[in-house]
C-alpha positions as CSV (number, residue, x, y, z in Angstrom):
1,X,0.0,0.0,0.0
2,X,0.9,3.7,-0.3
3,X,1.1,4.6,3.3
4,X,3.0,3.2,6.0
5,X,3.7,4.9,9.1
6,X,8.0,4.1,10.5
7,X,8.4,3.4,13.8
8,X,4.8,2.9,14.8
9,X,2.8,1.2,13.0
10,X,1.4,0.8,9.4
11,X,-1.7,2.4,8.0
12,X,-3.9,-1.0,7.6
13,X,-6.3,-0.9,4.3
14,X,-9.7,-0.6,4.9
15,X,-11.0,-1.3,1.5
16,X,-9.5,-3.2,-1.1
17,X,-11.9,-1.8,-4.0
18,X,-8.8,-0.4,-5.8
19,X,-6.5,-3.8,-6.4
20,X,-6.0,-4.5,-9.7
21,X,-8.2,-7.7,-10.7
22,X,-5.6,-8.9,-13.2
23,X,-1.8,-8.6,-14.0
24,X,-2.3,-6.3,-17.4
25,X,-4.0,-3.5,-14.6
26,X,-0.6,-3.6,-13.0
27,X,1.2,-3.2,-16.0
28,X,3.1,-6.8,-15.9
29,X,3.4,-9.2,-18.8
30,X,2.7,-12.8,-17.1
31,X,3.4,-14.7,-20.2
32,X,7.2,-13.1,-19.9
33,X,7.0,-14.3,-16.5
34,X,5.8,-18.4,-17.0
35,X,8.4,-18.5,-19.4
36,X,11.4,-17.3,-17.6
37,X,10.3,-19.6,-14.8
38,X,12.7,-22.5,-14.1
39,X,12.2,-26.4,-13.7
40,X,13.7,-26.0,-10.4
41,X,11.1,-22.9,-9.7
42,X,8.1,-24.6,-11.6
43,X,9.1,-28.1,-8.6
44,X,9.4,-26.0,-5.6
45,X,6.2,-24.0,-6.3
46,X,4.5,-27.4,-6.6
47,X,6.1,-28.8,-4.1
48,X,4.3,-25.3,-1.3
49,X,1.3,-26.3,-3.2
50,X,0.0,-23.5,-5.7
51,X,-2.7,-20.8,-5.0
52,X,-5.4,-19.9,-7.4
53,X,-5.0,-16.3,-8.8
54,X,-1.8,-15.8,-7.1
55,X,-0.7,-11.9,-7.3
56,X,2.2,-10.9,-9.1
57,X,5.0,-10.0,-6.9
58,X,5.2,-5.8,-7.7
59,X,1.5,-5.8,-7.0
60,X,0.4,-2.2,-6.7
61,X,-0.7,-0.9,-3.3
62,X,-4.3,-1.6,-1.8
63,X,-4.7,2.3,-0.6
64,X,-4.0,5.4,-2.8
65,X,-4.5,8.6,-1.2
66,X,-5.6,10.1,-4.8
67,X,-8.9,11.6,-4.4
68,X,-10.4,9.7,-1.9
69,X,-14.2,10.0,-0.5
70,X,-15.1,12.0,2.3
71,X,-16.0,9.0,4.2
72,X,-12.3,7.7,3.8
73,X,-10.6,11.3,3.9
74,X,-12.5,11.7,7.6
75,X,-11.7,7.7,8.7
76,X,-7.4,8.6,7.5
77,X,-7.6,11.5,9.3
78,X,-8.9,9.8,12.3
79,X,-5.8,7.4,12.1
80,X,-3.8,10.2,11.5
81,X,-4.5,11.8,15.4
82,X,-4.4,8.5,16.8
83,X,-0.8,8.0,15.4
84,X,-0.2,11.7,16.4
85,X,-1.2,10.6,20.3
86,X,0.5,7.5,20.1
87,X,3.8,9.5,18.7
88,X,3.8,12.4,21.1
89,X,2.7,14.6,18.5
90,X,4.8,13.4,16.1
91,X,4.7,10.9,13.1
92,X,6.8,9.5,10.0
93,X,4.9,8.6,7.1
94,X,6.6,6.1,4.2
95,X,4.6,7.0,0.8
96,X,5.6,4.4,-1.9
97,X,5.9,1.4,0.5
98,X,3.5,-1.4,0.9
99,X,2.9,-3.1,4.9
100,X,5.8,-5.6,3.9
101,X,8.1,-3.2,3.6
102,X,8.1,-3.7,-0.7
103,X,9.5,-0.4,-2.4
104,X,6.5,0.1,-5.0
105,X,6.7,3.5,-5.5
106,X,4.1,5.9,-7.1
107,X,4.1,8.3,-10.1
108,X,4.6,11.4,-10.3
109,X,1.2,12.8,-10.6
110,X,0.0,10.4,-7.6
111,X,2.9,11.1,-5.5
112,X,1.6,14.8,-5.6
113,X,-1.9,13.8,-5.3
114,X,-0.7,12.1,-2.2
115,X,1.3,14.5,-0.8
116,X,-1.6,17.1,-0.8
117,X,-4.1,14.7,0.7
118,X,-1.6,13.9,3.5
119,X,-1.3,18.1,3.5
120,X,-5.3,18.1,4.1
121,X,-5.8,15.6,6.5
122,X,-2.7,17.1,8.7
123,X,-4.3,20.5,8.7
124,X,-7.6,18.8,9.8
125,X,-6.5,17.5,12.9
126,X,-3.9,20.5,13.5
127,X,-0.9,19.0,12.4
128,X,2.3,20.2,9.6
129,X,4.1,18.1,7.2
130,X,7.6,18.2,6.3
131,X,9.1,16.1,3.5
132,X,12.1,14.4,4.9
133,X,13.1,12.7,1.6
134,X,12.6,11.4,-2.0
135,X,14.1,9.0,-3.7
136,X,13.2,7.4,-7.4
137,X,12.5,3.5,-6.8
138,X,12.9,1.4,-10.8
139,X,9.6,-0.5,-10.9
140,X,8.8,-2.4,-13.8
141,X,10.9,-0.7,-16.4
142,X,9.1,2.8,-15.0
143,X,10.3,5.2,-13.0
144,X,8.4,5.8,-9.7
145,X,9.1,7.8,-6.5
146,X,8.8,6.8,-2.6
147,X,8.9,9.6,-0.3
148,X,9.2,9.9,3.9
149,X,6.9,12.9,5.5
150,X,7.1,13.7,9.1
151,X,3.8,15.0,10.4
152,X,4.0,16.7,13.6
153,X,1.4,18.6,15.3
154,X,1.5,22.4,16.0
155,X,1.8,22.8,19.4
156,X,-1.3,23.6,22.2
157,X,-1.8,23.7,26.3
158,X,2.4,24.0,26.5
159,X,2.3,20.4,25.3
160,X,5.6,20.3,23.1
161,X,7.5,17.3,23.1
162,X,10.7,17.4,25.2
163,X,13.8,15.4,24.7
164,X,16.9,15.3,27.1
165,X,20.5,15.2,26.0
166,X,23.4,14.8,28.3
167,X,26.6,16.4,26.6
168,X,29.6,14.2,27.6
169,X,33.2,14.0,26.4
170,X,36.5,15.3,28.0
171,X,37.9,18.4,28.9
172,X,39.0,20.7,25.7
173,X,36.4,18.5,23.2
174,X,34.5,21.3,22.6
175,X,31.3,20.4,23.8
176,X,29.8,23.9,25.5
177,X,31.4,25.9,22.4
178,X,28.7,23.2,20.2
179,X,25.9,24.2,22.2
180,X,26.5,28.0,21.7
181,X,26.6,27.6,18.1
182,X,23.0,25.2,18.0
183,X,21.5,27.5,20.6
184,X,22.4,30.7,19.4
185,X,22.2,30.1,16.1
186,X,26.0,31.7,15.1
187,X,29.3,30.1,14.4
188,X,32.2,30.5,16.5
189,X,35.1,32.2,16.2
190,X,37.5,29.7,16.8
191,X,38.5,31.6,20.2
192,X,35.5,30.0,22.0
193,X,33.4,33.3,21.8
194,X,29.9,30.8,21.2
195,X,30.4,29.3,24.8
196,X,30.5,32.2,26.5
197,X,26.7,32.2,27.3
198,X,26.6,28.8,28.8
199,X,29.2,29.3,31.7
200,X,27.3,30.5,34.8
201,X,31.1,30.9,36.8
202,X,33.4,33.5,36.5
203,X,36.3,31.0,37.2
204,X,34.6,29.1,34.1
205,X,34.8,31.4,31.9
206,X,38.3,31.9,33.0
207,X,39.4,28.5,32.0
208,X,37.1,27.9,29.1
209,X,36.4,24.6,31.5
210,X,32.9,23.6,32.9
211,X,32.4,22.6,36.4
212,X,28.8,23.1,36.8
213,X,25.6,21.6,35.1
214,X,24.0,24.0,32.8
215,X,20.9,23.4,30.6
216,X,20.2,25.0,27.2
217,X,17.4,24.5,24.7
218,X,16.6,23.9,21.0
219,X,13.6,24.0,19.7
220,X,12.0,23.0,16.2
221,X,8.3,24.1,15.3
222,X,5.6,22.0,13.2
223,X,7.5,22.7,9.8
224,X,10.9,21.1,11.3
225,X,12.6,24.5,11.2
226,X,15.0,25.2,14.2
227,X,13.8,27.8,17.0
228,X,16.6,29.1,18.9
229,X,17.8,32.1,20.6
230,X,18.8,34.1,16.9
231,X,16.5,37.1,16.0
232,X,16.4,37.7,19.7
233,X,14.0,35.4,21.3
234,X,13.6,35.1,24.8
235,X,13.2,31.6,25.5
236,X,9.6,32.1,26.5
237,X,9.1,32.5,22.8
238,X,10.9,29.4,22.1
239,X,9.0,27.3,23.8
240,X,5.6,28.7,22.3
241,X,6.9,28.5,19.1
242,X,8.3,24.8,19.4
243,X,6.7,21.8,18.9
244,X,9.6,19.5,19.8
245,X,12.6,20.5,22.3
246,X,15.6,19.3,22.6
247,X,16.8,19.9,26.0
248,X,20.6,19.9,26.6
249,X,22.1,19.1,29.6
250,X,26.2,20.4,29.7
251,X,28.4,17.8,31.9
252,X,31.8,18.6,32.9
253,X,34.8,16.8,31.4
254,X,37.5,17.1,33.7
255,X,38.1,14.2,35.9
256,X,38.0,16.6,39.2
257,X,34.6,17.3,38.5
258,X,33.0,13.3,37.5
259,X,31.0,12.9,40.7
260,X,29.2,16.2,39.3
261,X,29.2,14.2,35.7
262,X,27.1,11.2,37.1
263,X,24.9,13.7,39.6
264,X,24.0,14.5,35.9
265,X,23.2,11.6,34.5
266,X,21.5,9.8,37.6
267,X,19.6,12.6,38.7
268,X,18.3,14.1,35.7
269,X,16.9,11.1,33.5
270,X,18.4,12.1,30.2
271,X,16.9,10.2,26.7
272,X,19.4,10.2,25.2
273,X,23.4,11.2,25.5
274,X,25.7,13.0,23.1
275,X,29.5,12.1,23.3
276,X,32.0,14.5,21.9
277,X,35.5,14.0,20.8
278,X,37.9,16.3,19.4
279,X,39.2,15.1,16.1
280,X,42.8,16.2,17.0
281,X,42.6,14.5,20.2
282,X,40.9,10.9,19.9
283,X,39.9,8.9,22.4
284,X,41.3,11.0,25.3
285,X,41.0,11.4,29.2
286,X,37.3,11.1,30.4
287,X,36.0,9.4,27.5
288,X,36.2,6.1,28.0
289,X,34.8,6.7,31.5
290,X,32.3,8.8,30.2
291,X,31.2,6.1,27.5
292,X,30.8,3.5,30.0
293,X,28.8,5.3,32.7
294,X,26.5,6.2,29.9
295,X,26.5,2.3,28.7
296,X,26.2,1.1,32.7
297,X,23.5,3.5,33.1
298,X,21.6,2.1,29.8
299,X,21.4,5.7,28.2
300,X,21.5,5.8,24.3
301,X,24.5,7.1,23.1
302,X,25.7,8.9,19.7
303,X,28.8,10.5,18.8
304,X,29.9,14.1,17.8
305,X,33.0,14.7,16.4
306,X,34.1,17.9,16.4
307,X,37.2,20.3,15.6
308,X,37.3,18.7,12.1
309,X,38.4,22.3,11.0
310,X,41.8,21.6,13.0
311,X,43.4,18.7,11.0
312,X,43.2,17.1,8.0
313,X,41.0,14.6,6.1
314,X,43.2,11.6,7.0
315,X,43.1,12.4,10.7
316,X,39.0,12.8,11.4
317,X,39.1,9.3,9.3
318,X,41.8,8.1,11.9
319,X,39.5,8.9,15.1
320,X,36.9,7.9,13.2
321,X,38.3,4.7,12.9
322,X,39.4,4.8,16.5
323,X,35.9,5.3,17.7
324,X,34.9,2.1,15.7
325,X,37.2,-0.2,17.2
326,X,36.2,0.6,20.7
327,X,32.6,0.5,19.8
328,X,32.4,-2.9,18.4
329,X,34.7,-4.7,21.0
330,X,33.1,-7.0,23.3
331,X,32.3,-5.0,26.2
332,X,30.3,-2.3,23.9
333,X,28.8,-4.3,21.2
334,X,27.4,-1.4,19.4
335,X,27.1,-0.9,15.3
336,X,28.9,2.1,14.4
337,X,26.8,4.1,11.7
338,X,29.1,7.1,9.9
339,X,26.6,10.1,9.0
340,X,27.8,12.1,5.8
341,X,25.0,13.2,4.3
342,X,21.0,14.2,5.2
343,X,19.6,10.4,4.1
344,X,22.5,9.2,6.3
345,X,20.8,11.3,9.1
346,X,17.3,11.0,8.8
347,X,18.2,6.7,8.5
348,X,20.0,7.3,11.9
349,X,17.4,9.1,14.0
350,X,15.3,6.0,13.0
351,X,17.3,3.4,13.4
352,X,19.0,4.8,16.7
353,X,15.2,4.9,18.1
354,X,14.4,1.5,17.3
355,X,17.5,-0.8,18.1
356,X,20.0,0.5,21.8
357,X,22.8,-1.2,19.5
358,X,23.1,1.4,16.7
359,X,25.4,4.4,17.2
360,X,25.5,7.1,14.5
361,X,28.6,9.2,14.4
362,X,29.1,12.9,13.3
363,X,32.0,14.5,12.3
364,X,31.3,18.2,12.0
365,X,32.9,22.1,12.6
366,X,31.4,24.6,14.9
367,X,33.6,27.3,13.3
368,X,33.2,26.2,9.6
369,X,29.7,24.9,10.0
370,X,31.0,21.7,7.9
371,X,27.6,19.5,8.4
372,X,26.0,21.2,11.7
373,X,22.7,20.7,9.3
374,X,23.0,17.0,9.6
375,X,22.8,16.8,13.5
376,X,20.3,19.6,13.2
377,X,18.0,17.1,11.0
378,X,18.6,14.0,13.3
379,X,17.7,15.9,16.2
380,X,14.4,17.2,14.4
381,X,13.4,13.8,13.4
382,X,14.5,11.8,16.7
383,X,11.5,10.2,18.1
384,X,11.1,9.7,22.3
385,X,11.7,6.3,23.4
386,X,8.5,6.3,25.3
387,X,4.9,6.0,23.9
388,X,1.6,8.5,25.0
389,X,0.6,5.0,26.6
390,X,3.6,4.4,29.3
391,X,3.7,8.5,30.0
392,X,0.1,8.0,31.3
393,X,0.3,5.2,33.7
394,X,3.4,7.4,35.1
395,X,1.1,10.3,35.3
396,X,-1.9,8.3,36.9
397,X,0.4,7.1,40.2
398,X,0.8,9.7,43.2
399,X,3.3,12.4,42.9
400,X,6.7,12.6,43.2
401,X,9.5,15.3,42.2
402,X,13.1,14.7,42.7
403,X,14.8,17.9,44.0
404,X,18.2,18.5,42.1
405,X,18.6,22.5,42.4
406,X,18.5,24.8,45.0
407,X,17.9,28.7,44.7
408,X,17.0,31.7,46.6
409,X,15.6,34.2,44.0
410,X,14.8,37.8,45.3
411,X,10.7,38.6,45.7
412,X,10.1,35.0,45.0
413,X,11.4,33.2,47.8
414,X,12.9,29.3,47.7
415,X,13.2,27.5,44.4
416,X,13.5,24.0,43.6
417,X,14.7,22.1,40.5
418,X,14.3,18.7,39.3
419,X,12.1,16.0,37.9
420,X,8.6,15.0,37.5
421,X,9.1,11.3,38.4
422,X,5.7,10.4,38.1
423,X,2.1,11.8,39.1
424,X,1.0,15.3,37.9
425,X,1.4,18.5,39.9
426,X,-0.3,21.5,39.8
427,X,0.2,25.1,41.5
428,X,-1.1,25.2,44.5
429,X,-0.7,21.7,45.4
430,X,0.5,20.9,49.1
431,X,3.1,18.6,49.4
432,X,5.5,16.9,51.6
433,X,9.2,17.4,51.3
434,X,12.1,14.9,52.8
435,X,14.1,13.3,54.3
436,X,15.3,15.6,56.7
437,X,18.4,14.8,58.8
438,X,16.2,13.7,61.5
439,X,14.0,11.7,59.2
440,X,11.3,13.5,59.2
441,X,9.0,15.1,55.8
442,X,8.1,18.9,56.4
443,X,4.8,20.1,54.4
444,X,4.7,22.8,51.6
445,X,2.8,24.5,49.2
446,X,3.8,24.7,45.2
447,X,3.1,28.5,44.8
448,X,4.0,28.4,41.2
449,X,6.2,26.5,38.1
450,X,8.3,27.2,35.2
451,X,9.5,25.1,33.1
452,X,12.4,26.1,30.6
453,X,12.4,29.6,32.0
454,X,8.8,29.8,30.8
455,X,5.6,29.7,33.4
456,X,3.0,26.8,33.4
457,X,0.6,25.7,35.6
458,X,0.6,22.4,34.9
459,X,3.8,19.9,35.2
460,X,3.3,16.1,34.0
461,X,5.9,13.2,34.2
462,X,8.6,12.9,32.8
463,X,9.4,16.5,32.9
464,X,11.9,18.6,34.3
465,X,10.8,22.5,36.4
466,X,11.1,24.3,38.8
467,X,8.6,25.0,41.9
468,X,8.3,28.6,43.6
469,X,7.6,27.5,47.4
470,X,7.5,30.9,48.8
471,X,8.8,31.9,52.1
472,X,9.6,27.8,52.8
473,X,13.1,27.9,55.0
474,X,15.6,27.2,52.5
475,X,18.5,25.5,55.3
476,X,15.6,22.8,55.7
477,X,16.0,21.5,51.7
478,X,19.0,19.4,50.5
479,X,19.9,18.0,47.0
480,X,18.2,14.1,47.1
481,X,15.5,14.9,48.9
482,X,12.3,14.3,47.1
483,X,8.5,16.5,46.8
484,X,5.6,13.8,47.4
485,X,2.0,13.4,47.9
486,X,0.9,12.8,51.0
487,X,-1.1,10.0,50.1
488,X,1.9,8.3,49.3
489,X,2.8,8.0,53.2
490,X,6.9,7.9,52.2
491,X,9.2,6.3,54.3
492,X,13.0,6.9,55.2
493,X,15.6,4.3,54.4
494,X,18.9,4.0,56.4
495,X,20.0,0.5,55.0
496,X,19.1,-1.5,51.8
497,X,20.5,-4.1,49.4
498,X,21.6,-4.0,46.2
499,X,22.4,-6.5,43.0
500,X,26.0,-5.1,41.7
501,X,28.4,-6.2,39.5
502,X,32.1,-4.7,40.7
503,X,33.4,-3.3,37.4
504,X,37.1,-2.7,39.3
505,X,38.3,-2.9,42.8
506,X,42.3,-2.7,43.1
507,X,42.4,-5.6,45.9
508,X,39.1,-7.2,47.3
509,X,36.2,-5.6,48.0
510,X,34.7,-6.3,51.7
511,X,32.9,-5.1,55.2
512,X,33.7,-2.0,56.0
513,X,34.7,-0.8,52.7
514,X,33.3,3.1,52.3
515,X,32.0,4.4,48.7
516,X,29.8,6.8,47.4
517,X,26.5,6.0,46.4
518,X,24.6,7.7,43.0
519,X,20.8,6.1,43.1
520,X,18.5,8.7,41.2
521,X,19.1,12.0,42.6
522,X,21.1,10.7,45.8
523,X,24.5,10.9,46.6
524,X,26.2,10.2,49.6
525,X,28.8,8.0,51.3
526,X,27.9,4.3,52.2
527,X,29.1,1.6,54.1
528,X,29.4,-1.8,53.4
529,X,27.6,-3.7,55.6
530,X,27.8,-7.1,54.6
531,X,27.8,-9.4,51.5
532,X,25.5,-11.8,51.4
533,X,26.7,-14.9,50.9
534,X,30.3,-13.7,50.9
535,X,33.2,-12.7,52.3
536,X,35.0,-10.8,49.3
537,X,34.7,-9.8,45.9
538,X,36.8,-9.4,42.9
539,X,36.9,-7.8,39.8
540,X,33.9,-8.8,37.0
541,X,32.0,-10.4,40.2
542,X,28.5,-10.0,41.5
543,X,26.8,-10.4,45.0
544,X,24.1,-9.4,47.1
545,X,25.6,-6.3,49.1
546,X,23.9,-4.4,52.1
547,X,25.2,-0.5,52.0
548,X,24.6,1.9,55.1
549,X,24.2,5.6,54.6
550,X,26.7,7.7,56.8
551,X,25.3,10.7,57.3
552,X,21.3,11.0,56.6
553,X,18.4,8.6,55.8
554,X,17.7,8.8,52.1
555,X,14.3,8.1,49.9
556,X,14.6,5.1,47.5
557,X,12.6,2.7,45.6
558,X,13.2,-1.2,44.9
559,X,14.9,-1.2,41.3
560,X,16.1,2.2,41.0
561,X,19.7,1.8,39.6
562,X,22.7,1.8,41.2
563,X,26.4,2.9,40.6
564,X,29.1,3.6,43.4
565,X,32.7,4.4,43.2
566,X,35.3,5.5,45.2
567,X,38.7,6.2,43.5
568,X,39.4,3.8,41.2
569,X,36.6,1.4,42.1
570,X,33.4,1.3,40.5
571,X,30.5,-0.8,40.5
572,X,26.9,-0.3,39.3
573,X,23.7,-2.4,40.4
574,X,20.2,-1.9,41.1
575,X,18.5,-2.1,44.7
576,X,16.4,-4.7,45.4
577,X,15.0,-4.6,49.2
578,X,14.8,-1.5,52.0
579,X,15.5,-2.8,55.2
580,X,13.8,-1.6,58.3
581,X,15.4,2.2,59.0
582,X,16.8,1.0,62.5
583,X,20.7,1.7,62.3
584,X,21.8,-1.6,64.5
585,X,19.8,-3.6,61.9
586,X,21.6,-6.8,61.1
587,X,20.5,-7.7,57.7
588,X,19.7,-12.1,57.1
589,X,22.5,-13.8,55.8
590,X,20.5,-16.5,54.4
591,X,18.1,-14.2,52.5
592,X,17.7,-15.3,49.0
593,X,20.7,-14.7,46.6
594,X,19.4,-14.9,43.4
595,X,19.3,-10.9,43.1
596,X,22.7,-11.3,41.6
C-alpha cells in the first residue's frame, strides 16, 4: 500500500476496491513471467502447493491517497490523530511502500496527489508536514518515487514534546562551544566566543572549562525548522513556538569534576546522551569513563566529532576509525553508523530509536559549520523512546519530584529544581518534602512553576521545572530529597540491598569498605555492611551487598539503579530490598541470593 507509518505502526487498508483484478491492470506481462520460470522454480512451487489467482510479486498498493471520498478522507484522518497521540505529536509517514516493507513506489502525478491529501488531513486535525526525503524506486521498467513525510502537530496547552541530552566527552572536546553555536544560532570564532553564554562561573569562563551543570534549549516548530535564541527570542518565545525540544544538559569533562558528571546523569533522567570528541585528540581522558557510565547507566549514546576544521582529512578518518574499534569490542557491542549526508541522518534518527545497538557518528565544525545541518536534521526527526501509553500510567500514580537545584531568588522566595518522576502536579498543590536529617517530611505549598524559563501551571511526568515555594526555609531543603504526595505515606531508608556487579576494585572488596553512592538523585557515602553470601569480591563479580548511609536517611525505591565508586573502584547495580530504618539492623544472611 501507499502509506506506512515508520516506527509505529502501518496504515492498515480498509478497502481493497482499488486492487487490480488482473496482472495487465498492474502493467506486468505474465506470459514473460511463465516463461522465464525454471524447472527448479516450476518443482518448488508445486512442491508449497499453488494458490489460485496468485498476485504478481510488484502488486500495486491496496490504498492510494488520490482523491479519496469523504467518508475515507474523515476515517485517515482519524488514524492520523491516533498516530499523532500514540507518537507524542509526532509521526513518520513512508509514501511508496507497501505493509511488507516492498518499495513500490508511485508516479509522479500520484505522489503529488498524495502528498496534498496527506497536507489536508494534517491541517484537519492541526498538524504540519515536512518532506524528509525522496528518492526514485525502478519499478517495472518505469520510474516511480517513494517519499518519507514527518507530520508533527502544531503545538497547544504547552504540550511540546521534550527530549533530554546529556553532553559528555572530556575536557578541551568542545562540547559547551557546540551548544553556543546550536542555541544561538551563530558560528564560533575559533576563540570560543559561542560558549560564553553557557558558563554561569566566572572562574569558568576563565578556564574555558565547565564545572557546573547548565541546561540549554533547541527548539523545532511543526514545519521542522529550528527555533533558537537568533532574531532575539527570549526563551519564553521558544518554547511557544516549538513543537519539539531538545533539552541539553552540559556535563563537565574534567576528571575533578566526574561525581558532578554522574549527579548529571543519575539525577536528571536524560533520553538520550551525546559524546564528543575532538578530532585532534581521539579517544582522550574522560572518554572512555564517560562512555561507560553512559553504557552502565543504559542511556542511548551517539557520537559528535568535532574540531574537524583543525586537521586534515586523514586524521578525522583516523579517530573515526578509532571510535569504531572501541565500539564494536566485546564490552560495547554497538554498530557504528558514519553520517555524511542528510539520508544518512534521517536513516540514523530511525534506526538509533528502534535498536540500543546502533550508534551514529558525526563529524562536524562549529567554526566552519561543515555538516552542523546533519545533526540539526537528526535531532528534528528523533522520536522519544516512550509511547503516550507508558507516559500515562506514570502520570496516573501519586506524585513525586526529585529535588536536584536549590535557589534563593529575590521577591520569589525558595526554588527548587528537578524532575517529575511520576504523578502530575499543579500550582497550589500541598506537598511533603524529605528526608530531613532527622528523618522527618516537612509540608509545603507549590506557589508556582516554570518550566524552561517559561511559566506553566501544569507539570506532568517525565518533565523537568522548577517549583516557587514561597517563604519555605531554604536551610531545611537538601539535594536528594524528594517533593511527594501525602497519600503516598513515604518512608526513610537508612540500609538497603543492592544487585551489583564490581566493574574494578584494586584488591578485594569487603565489610567496612566506604563508597559513594549515586541512586536517582542521591549521593552520599555508604558503608558496606555485609555481602550476602560472601566474604570478598573481585573484579567482574557480583553479590548481594547491604550498603549503610553515613550521614542522613535517604528516599529510595526497589529497582532504582545503582552505581558507586570510590577512587578507582566502580560498580553499578540496582537495589532490590529497604531494610527496616533502624541503624543496629543486622541484615539475614541467608536471605535469597538470586538478586545477583
Amino acid at each position: 500500500m501507499d502509506v506506512q507509518v515508520a516506527n509505529h505502526c502501518s496504515i492498515k487498508s480498509a478497502a481493497k476496491a482499488s486492487v487490480p483484478q488482473n496482472a495487465a491492470e498492474c502493467g506486468i506481462d505474465n506470459t514473460a513471467k511463465k516463461k522465464s520460470c525454471s524447472r527448479r522454480g516450476r518443482r518448488g512451487k508445486r512442491r508449497r502447493g499453488k494458490k489460485a489467482n496468485e498476485p504478481p510479486p510488484f502488486l500495486p498498493p491496496e490504498l492510494k491517497l488520490v482523491n479519496p471520498t469523504q467518508y475515507r478522507f474523515e476515517h485517515l484522518a482519524t488514524q492520523l490523530k491516533w498516530r499523532l497521540q500514540e507518537g507524542r505529536g509526532e509521526a513518520v509517514y513512508q509514501i511508496g511502500v507497501e505493509d511488507n516493507g516492498l518499495l513500490v513506489g508511485l508516479t509522479e502525478e500520484d505522489m503529488k496527489a498524495s502528498l496534498k491529501t496527506l497536507r489536508r488531513m494534517a491541517e484537519k486535525v492541526g498538524a504540519d508536514i515536512t518532506l524528509l526525503r525522496e528518492r526514485e524506486v525502478d519499478c517495472d521498467r518505469a520510474r516511480r518515487k517513494i517519499a518519507e513525510v514527518l507530520v508533527r502537530k502544531v503545538p497547544d496547552d504547552q504540550q511540546f514534546l521534550d527530549l533530554r541530552v546529556a553532553v559528555l566527552g572530556n575536557v578541551d572536546s568542545g562540547k559547551s562551544t557546540l551548544l553556543g553555536v546550536l542555541t544561538q544560532g551563530e558560528l564560533d570564532n575559533g576563540r570560543g566566543r559561542a560558549r560564553l553564554n553557557l558558563f554561569r562561573h566566572l572562574h569558568e569562563i576563565q578556564t574555558g572549562r565547565t564545572s557546573s551543570i547548565s541546561f540549554e534549549i533547541l527548539g523545532f516548530n511543526s514545519k521542522g525548522e529550528v527555533v533558537n535564541y537568533s532574531d532575539s527570542r527570549t526563551a519564553e518565545e521558544i518554547c511557544e513556538s516549538s513543537s519539539k525540544m531538545i533539552t541539553f544538559i552540559d556535563l563537565a569533562g574534567h576528571y575533578k569534576y566526574l561525581k558532578t558528571t554522574i549527579f548529571g546523569l543519575t539525577s536528571y533522567c536524560p533520553d538520550f546522551a551525546m559524546l564528543v570528541v575532538g578530532a585532534n585528540t581521539g579517544i582522550a581522558g574522560t572518554t572512555r569513563e564517560h562512555l561507560g557510565l553512559a553504557m552502565a547507566l543504559k542511556v542511548p549514546i551517539f557520537i559528535v566529532v568535532s574540531k574537524v576544521d583543525l586537521c586534515g582529512k586523514s586524521t578525522v578518518e583516523k579517530t573515526v576509525r578509532q571510535l569504531e574499534r572501541v565500539l564494536k569490542q566485546p564490552g560495547c557491542n554497538k554498530v557504528p553508523m558514519v553520517v555524511s549526508n542528510p539520508d544518512d541522518a534521517v536513516t540514523a534518527a530511525q534506526q538509533f530509536a528502534q535498536s540500543s545497538s546502533v550508534t551514529p557518528i558525526f563529524t562536524l565544525s562549529s567554526v566552519s559549520g561543515e555538516n552542523l545541518d546533519l545533526l540539526k536534521v537528526f535531532f528534528n526527526i528523533l522520536p522519544p523512546l516512550s509511547n503516550s501509553k507508558e507516559q500515562e500510567e506514570l502520570m496516573q500514580q501519586l506524585m513525586e519530584f526529585q529535588v536536584d537545584e536549590i535557589y534563593s531568588v529575590p521577591d520569589v522566595g525558595t526554588v527548587v529544581g528537578g524532575t517529575l518522576y511520576s504523578g502530575v502536579c499543579r500550582e497550589g498543590d500541598r506537598l511533603v518534602v524529605g528526608p530531613t536529617d532527622d528523618g522527618r517530611f516537612l509540608r509545603l505549598k507549590v506557589c508556582s512553576i516554570h518550566r524552561n524559563r517559561s511559566g506553566c501551571r501544569v507539570l506532568r511526568a517525565g518533565q523537568a521545572a522548577t517549583l516557587a515555594l514561597g517563604n519555605f526555609d531554604r536551610s531545611l531543603l537538601r539535594k536528594g530529597m524528594v517533593m511527594v504526595s501525602p497519600k503516598m505515606n513515604p518512608t526513610i531508608c537508612w540500609q538497603f540491598e543492592a544487585a551489583i556487579v564490581l566493574l574494578f576494585h584494586a584488591k578485594t572488596f569487603r565489610r567496612g569498605f566506604q563508597v559513594t553512592v549515586h541512586v536517582g538523585n542521591v549521593r552520599q557515602t555508604a558503608t558496606v555492611e555485609c555481602l550476602l553470601g560472601k566474604e570478598e569480591l573481585r573484579t567482574g563479580e557480583r553479590a548481594v551487598v547491604c550498603f549503610r548511609f553515613l550521614k542522613h536517611p535517604e528516599y529510595l525505591r526497589v529497582g532504582a539503579k545503582l552505581l558507586f565508586r570510590e577512587g578507582v573502584t566502580k560498580g553499578i547495580g540496582h537495589v532490590t530490598h529497604l531494610l527496616p530504618s533502624t541503624q543496629n539492623h543486622v541484615p539475614d544472611q541467608n536471605r535469597n541470593q538470586n538478586h545477583s
